[in-house]
N, C-alpha and C positions, 0 to 999 in steps of 0.2 A: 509505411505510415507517412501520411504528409504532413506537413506543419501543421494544421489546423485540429487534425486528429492526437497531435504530442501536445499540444497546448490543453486541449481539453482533457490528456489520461492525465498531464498532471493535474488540473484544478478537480478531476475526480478521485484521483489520490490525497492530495493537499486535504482534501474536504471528510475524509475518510480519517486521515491523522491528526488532525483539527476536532475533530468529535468525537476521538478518542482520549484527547487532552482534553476537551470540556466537558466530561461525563465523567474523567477518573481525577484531572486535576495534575500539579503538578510543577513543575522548575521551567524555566525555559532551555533548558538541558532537557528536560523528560519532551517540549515540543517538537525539540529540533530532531532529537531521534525518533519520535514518532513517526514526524513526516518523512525525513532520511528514509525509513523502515517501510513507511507504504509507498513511496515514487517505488523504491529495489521490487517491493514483492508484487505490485501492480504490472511494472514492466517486465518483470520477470515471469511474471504469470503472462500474458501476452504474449513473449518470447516464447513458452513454453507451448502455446495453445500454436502455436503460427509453425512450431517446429513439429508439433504431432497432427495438426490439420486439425485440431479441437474446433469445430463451430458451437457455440455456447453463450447465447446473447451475443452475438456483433451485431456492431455499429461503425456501420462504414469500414475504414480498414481494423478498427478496434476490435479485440478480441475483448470484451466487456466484462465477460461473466468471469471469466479466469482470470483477468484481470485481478476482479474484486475477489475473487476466492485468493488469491496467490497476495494482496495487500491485507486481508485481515489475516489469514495466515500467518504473515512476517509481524505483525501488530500484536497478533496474540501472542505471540513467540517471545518479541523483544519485551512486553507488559511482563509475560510470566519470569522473562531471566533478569528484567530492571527491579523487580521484588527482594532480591536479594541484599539483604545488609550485612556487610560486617562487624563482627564485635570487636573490639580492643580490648 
C-alpha cells in the first residue's frame, strides 16, 4: 500500500466509525472504540483479501470491498459486546 492509499483506508474507516456513533450515539469512550474497532477490521480485512488474493471492489492497491466487510464486521461485533451492563 502506499501512503496515499493508508491515508485514504483510514478516513474510509474513521467515516464508517463516526456513523456508527452518530446513528447509535454514545460516550466518547463508545467513539474512540468505534473507530479503534473499524481502522483493526478495515485493515485487517485488506490483509486478509491481499493474503488470499480476494479481488472485491479494489481501488488502486486497496482491497475496498473487504476492507468494508471486515470494518462493519468488527463494528457490529464490538456494538453487540459494548451492550453489555453489569448489575451490582
Amino acid at each position: 500500500m502506499t501512503f496515499p492509499a493508508i491515508i485514504f483506508s483510514f478516513f474510509i474507516a474513521t467515516m464508517l466509525g463516526s456513523l456508527l456513533h452518530l446513528w447509535r450515539g454514545g460516550s466518547l469512550f463508545r467513539l474512540v472504540l468505534y473507530l479503534v474497532l473499524s481502522w483493526i477490521g478495515f485493515f485487517g480485512g485488506h490483509l486478509i483479501a491481499e493474503a488470499l488474493k480476494i479481488h472485491f471492489i479494489d481501488v488502486g492497491t486497496i482491497h475496498l470491498g473487504m476492507g468494508l466487510v471486515g470494518s462493519l464486521a468488527m463494528l457490529g461485533l464490538g456494538y453487540w459486546l459494548s451492550l453489555v451492563d453489569v448489575e451490582k
